[in-house]
Structures are given as C-alpha cells and as structure tokens.
C-alpha positions in Angstrom: -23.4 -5.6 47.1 -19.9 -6.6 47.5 -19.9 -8.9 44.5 -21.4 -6.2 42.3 -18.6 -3.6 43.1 -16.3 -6.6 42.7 -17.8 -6.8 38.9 -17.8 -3.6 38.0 -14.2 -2.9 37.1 -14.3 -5.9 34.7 -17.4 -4.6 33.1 -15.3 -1.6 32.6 -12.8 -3.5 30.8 -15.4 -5.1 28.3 -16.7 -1.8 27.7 -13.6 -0.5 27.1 -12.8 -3.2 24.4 -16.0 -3.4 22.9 -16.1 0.4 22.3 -12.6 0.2 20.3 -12.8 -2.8 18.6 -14.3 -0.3 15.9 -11.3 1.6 15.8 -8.7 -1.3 14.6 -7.1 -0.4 11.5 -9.2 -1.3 8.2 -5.6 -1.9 6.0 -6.6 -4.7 3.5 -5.0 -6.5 0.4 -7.8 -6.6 -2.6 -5.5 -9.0 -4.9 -3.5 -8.7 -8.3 -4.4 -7.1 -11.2 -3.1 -8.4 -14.6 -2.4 -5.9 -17.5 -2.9 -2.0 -18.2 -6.7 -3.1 -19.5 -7.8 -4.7 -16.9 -6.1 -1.9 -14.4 -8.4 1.0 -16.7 -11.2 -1.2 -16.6 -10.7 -1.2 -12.6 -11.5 2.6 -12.9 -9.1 3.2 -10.0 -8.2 7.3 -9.6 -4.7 8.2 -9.3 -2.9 11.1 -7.7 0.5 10.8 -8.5 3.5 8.2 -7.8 6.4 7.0 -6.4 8.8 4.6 -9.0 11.7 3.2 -9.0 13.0 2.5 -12.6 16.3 0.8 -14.4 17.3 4.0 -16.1 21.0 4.1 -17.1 21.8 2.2 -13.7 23.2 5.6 -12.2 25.5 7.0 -15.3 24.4 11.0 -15.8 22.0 10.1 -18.5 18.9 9.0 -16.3 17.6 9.1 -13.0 16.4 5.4 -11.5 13.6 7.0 -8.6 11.5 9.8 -8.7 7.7 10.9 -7.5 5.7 12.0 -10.6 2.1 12.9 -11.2 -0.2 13.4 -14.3 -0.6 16.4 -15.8 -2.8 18.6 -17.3 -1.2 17.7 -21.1 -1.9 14.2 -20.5 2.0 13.3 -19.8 3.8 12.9 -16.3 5.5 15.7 -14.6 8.9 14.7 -12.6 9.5 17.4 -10.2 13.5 18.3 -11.1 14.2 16.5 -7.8 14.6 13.0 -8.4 18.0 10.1 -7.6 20.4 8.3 -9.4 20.5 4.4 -8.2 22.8 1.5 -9.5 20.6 -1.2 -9.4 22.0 -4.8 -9.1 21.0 -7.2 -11.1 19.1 -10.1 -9.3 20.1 -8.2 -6.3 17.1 -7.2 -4.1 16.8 -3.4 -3.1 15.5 -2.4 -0.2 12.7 0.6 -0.1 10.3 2.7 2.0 7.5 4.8 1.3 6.5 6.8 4.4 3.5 9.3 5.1 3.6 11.6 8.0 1.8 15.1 8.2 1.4 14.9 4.8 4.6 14.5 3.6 5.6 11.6 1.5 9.5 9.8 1.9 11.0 7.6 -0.3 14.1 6.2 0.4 16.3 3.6 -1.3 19.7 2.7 -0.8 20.2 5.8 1.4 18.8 8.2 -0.6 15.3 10.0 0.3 13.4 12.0 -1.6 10.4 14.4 0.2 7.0 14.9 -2.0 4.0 17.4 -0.5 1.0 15.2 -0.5 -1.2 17.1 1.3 -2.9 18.3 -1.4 -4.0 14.9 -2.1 -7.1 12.7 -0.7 -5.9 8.9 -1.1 -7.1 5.7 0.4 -5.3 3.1 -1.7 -2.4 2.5 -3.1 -0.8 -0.3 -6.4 2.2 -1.5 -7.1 3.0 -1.9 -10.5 5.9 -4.2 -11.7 6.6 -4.2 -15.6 9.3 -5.7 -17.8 8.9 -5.0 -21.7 12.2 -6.9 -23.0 12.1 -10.1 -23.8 14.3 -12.3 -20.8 13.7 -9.7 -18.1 11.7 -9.8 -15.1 11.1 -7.9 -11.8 9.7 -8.5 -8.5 8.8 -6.4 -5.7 7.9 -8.7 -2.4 8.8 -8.6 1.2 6.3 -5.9 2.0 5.3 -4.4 4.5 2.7 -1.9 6.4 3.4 -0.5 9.3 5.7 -3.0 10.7 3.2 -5.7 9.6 4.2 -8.2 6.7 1.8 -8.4 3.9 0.2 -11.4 2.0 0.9 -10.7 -1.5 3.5 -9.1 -4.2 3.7 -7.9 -7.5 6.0 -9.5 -10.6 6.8 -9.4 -14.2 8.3 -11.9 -16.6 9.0 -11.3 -20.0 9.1 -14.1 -21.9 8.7 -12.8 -25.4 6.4 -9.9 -27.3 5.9 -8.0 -24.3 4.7 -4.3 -24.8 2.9 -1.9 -22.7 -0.5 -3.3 -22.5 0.6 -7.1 -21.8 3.9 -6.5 -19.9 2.4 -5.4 -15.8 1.0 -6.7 -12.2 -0.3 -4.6 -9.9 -0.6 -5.4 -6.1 -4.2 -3.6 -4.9 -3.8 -1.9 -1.2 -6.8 -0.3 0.3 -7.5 1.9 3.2 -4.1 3.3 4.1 -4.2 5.8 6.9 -3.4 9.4 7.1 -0.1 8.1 8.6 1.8 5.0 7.5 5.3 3.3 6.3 5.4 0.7 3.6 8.5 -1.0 2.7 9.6 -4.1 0.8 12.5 -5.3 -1.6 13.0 -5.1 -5.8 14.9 -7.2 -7.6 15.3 -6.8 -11.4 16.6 -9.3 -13.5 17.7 -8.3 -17.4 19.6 -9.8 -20.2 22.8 -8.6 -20.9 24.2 -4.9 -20.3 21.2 -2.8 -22.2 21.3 1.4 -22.4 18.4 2.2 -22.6 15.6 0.3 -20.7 14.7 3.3 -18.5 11.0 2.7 -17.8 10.4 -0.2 -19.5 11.8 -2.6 -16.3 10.1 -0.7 -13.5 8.3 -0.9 -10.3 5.6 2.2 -9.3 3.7 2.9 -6.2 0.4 4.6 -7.5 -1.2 6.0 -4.7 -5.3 7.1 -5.5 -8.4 5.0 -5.0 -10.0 2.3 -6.2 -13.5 1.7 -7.3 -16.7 2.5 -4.7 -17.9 -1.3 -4.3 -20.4 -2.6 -1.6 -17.8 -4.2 1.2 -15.4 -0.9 1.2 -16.4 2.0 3.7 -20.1 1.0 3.8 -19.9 -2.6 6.2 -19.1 -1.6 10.2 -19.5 -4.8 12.2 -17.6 -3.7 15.3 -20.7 -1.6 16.6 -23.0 -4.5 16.6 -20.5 -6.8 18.2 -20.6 -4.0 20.7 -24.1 -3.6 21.1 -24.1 -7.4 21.9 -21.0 -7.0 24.3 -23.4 -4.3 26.4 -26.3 -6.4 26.2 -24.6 -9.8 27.7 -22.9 -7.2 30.5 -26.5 -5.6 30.9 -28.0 -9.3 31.5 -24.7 -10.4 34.3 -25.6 -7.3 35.8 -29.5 -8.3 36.4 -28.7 -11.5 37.6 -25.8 -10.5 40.2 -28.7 -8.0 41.9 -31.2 -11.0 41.9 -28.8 -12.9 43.5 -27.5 -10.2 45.6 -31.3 -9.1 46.9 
C-alpha cells in the first residue's frame, strides 16, 4: 500500500491542474477590420471610448484625449474633463488604458484621466486608427494586455481622397476581463504644421462587443481535457491495487 500512498500526492497535483486549466484566461485577437462599412457591417455594440486625437497639439483651442460615449441625440458626449497633449510628430506616445473595480484610467504622457464604467457590460474592445489628409498616417502598435505582448496593431495611411468611410483600421480584442491594463505606443505622422486636424488623425479604444458567432463563449474544451485527465488517473489507480494485492 506503500506505493499507493506514494501516488496519491501526484494524483493530487494532476487534479489540481486539470480542474484549472478551465480557468486560464480566454483574451484573444479576432484580426483587422478595414473601413467604417465593414466595422457597421461587423454589428459590434459600443459603450463608450477612450481616444486620443491631434487636436491643436496642446494650444487652448482643443483637447488631444478624452473618454466619450454616444448619446441619446445621436452625437458623442465628452464629459468636461478631458487633456491637452503635444503630440510629436513621428514620435511614438506611450499610453495605458486600465480597468480596476470598474473604473477606467487613461494615461498618456503623465496625464490620467478616471471614467465610471461600471455601468457598463463589455467584453471586447477596437482600436481605431484614422488619417483623413492626404500624406498623413498613424499607427498604434506595441501593445499590450496585462503584461503580455500582443500579435497585431492598427494603422492608417493616407495617400490621397481619404474621407470618413475609406480613411480607418480597427484592431478586434475579445474577452477582456473585469480587470485588465492595456498599453502600447502612437505615432502620428502629418504634413506640414495644419490647425485644424482635430479628429481626423486619431486613434480610439472602443470598448463594447462584438458579434455572437459559434467559437465565442459557446466552445469549453478544458473540462473534457479534464474528464480525460481523471479517467487516465482513475485507470493508474486500478492497476497500482492489482499490483499492490
């Protein structure tokens, strides 16, 4: 019986394992999505935003970050707080979007702004880079989720006749969790010294969700792996007895 008490603290282990390989975090990169059409088409949901923008490049005109949601008009409503930012050009900014106990932070170039989303139930989140004058690009890249780098980034180049519906990328994240930090750099490029580009050479982080498809929340293969790990203990088990009889 010696050999079976000698077994049994391993067999604890692989139960162990097998009853949280369920539980390992279900963060996943969908791919790109080209153009405002094709992002409608998607028939993603979205709650509200986090974007940071060329406005006037920090003069008093225009803010260059905010959060901003939809609202009941049809328009976007910026809360009054939002942050002046001198964006270099070609220079990549550092950024990071945080969630904790359901408050969002944003934070670029040492200034954070707070936003209450705990009214909101979000899974997913896109990144949207546009650039709508002609010799100006953007790129947002260098991300990462929870201390994890991700495969993929979202960019703009405008090469000529850009406008609204032609000019955008957007980077699909799904399954965040209730708690996360997502960072990564922006770099904006643009053609001479403009005054008024404000929104039109911007990056947002739309957080909503995405379409109900077949392989999101409904596939769970962890349980069956575990269901197999029990069986292959429950069989070592039989055999160590036989042997042990």
């Amino acid at each position: 019986m010696k050999r079976l008490t000698d077994l049994l603290p391993a067999t604890l282990i692989a139960l162990g394992l097998a009853a949280t390989a369920g539980t390992a975090d279900a963060f996943e990169v969908k791919g790109t999505i080209n153009g405002e059409q094709a992002f409608i088409d998607l028939g993603a949901t979205i709650d509200f935003a986090a974007e940071g923008r060329w406005g006037d490049r920090g003069k008093a005109g225009e803010h260059e970050f905010n959060f901003h949601y939809d609202n009941a008009g049809g328009g976007q409503t910026v809360p009054t707080e939002y942050r002046a930012y001198d964006w270099g050009n070609g220079q990549a900014t550092p950024w990071t979007i945080s969630l904790a106990n359901g408050i969002m932070t944003y934070l670029i170039g040492g200034q954070t702004l707070t936003f209450d989303a705990s009214s909101y139930d979000f899974n997913d989140a896109f990144i949207r880079t546009t650039a709508r004058d002609a010799g100006n690009s953007i790129v947002v890249d260098n991300l990462m989720y929870n201390g994890t780098a991700i495969a993929g980034s979202s960019s703009f180049v405008c090469t000529s006749n850009c406008d609204y519906w032609n000019s955008s990328q957007y980077l699909w994240l799904a399954d965040l969790g209730d708690a996360f930090s997502l960072s990564g750099t922006t770099t904006m490029d643009w053609q001479g010294e403009p005054t008024a580009l404000r929104s039109k050479l911007a990056f947002q982080v739309k957080f909503g969700d995405g379409p109900d498809t077949p392989d999101e929340e409904t596939s769970v293969p962890e349980p069956a792996l575990s269901l197999l790990s029990l069986g292959a203990i429950g069989l070592s088990l039989k055999k160590l007895r036989r042997r042990s009889a």
